[in-house]
Each structure stands twice: as C-alpha cells, then as structure tokens.
N, C-alpha and C positions, 0 to 999 in steps of 0.2 A: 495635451491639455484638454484634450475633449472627450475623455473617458473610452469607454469602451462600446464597438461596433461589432458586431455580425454579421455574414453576410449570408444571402437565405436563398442564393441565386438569382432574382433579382432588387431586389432592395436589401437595405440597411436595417436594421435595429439597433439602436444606439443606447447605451445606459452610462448615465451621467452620476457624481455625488449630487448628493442632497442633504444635508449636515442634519437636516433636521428627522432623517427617515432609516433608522438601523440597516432596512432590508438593503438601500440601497448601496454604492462602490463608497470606500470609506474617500477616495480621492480621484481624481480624474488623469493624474499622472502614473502612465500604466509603464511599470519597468521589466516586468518579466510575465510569462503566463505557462503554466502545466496541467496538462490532466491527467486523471486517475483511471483506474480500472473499471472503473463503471460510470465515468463521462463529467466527473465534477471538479470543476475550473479551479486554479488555485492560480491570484492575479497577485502581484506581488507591486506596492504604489509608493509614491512617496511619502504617506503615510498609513500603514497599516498593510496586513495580511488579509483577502480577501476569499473569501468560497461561496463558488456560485453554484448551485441549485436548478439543474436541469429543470426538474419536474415542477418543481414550487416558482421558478424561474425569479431568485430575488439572490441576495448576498446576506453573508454573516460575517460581522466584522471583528478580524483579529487585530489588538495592539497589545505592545508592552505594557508588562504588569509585574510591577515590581513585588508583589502581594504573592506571585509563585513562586515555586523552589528552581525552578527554568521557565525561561519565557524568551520571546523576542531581544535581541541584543540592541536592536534600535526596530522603527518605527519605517524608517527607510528599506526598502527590500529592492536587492537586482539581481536575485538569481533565484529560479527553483528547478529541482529536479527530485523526481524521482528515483529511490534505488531498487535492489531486484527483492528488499523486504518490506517495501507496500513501506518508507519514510521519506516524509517531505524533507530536501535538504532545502534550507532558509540560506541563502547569505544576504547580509545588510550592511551599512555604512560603519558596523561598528562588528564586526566577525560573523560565524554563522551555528543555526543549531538546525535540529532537528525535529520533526513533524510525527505523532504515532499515525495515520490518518484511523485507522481503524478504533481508537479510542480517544481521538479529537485531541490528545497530550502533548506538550514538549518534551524531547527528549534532550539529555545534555549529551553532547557530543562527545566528552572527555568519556562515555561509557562503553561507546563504540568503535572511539580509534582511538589507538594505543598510544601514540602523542601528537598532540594537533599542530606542533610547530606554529604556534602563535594563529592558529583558523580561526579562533575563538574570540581575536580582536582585529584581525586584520579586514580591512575593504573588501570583501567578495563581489567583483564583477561578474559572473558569471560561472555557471555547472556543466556540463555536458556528461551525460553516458554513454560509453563505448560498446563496441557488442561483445566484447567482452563481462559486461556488466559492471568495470571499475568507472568512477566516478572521478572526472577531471574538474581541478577548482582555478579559476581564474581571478588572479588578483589584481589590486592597485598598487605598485610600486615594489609587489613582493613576488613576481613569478607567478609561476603556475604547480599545481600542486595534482597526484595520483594516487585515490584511495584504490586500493584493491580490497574487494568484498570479500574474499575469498581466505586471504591470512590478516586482513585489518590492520595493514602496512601502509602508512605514508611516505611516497617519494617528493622533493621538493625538485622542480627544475628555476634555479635560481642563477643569474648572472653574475656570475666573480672574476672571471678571464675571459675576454674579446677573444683569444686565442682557441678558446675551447667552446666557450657557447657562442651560435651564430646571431641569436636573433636578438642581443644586443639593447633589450629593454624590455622590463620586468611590470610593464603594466600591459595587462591579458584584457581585449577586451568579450573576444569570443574563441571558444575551441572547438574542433570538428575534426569527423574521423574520415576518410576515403576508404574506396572499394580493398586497398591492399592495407587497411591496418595501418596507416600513417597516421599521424594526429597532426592535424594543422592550428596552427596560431593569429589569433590576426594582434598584433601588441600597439603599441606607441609608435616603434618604428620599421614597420613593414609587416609581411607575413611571413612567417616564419614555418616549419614540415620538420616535423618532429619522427624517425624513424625508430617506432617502438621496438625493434628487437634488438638495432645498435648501439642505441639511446646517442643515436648523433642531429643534430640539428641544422638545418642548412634556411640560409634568413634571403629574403624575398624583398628588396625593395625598388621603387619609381627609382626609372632615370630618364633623364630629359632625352638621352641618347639613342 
C-alpha cells in the first residue's frame, strides 16, 4: 500500500501515486516488478501497467483500452516476465497478453502459442523463466502451465488423480527452478518439485510431527 521504494545503500527513495500527475505510479499496490535489457522497470499494480524511466526517472502509465485491437485483459496485473524475444508476458485477473517492448505494442497471445488452453481468461498468478528459456505460468485454480519458446507448445500440469499428481491443488502461487533443473511449486497446499525429465511430482507439506 505504500507504493514503491529503492534502496541506494543507505536510504530509501519512495515513489507513491498521485492520481493527479501522469508521471507518477498509476497505484501504490505493487504486484509484480521486471526489468528489461537496458534497465527499465516494468511494475505491474492493481490498477494498471507501469514503466519506469531510469534516466528521466518518472513513470508512464499503461491501462485497458478497449479502443485497441489488443490491450490489457484487466487493469489488475500479477505477473511479468520476460521471454528470450525482448516480450513482456502480462498476466492479470482476467488472462494474460503480451508486451512488444521494442515498439511499446500489445501483442495477442493467440499469435504466438498455438493453443492457450484457456490463458487468455484464466487468473495468472505468476511467470517464471527457466534456463532453459521456456516460460512457466502459474494460475488460480487452474495449475501451472509450460510454454517452450522453441516449438510454441503448451504443456498443462493440472490435477485430476491424487494418485498421479502429488502436489494436490491447482492454485500456483510461485515457480522456481534449482541448480539440477527441477521446477518447484509453492501452491495452496504445500510445496510441491516438479522433476522435469520424469515429469513426476513429489508434494511437500507441514506436519506438526
């Protein structure tokens, strides 16, 4: 709720909204943050798409615009990442698109992956890249999903038998990869370790014991 801070080693720089000043964060509710190849923030708020300005040091603010042929899917944004061709991936409360940064454009996602298995409306909680360069998507109630850049194939990892998947609940709040190429999960209920070459899942959770 209190916008966005820097840290400069030793103090703070804080930049707050100010509804009434373009330059400045279009919200103070900061949900996601990325940067690009040459050092410019992309803050992702509960209201609007945000880019911030190294050198000019201010903000330009992106919302829904029903006026484009693609635009923002909602206003809400909780995930950005970068892919390995210079595109912001957006997800928000209402599916996810895509960013050209190099000509400031929306891209529609339907043009880049071959079928989105519903990405385009679903809750995107969060992106992660692998070093492999495929692009992991974290949903709400709907699993986790793997673009590979490479053939523009979507795999879904989605829960239908306790017997077969471990990690036993399909809202993803964050993914990350370890030194051996594992992908871990953190979900609803527990953590979960995803063994990318098995494709077997082993689920992680508290016990009092």
């Amino acid at each position: 709720t209190d916008g966005l801070s820097r840290y400069e080693g030793n103090t703070f720089t804080n930049f707050i909204c100010n509804i009434d000043d373009p330059k400045t964060l279009s919200n103070n509710y900061i949900n996601a943050i990325c940067e690009d190849s040459i050092g410019n923030l992309y803050i992702g708020t509960e209201d609007g798409l945000n880019i911030y300005n190294r050198k000019n040091q201010n903000f330009k603010r992106i919302y829904r615009d029903t006026t484009l042929h693609t635009t923002l899917p909602s206003n809400r944004i909780y995930a950005l990442e970068i892919d390995k061709k210079n595109r912001l991936w957006i997800g928000t409360y209402y599916g996810m698109v895509l960013y050209n940064i190099s000509n400031q454009s929306f891209i529609d996602p339907k043009s880049v992956i071959k079928d989105l298995m519903g990405l385009d409306t679903f809750f995107i909680t969060t992106f992660f890249k692998d070093e492999k360069k495929n692009i992991w998507t974290g949903t709400y109630k709907r699993g986790f999903f793997k673009f590979n850049q490479d053939n523009y194939e979507l795999t879904n990892y989605l829960v239908h038998d306790e017997k077969e998947y471990a990690y036993l609940n399909n809202t993803i709040y964050r993914i990350f990869e370890d030194s051996y190429s594992n992908i871990w999960i953190t979900t609803g209920n527990g953590i979960a370790k995803l063994d990318s070459e098995q494709r077997k899942i082993k689920r992680f959770i508290y016990s009092k014991s």
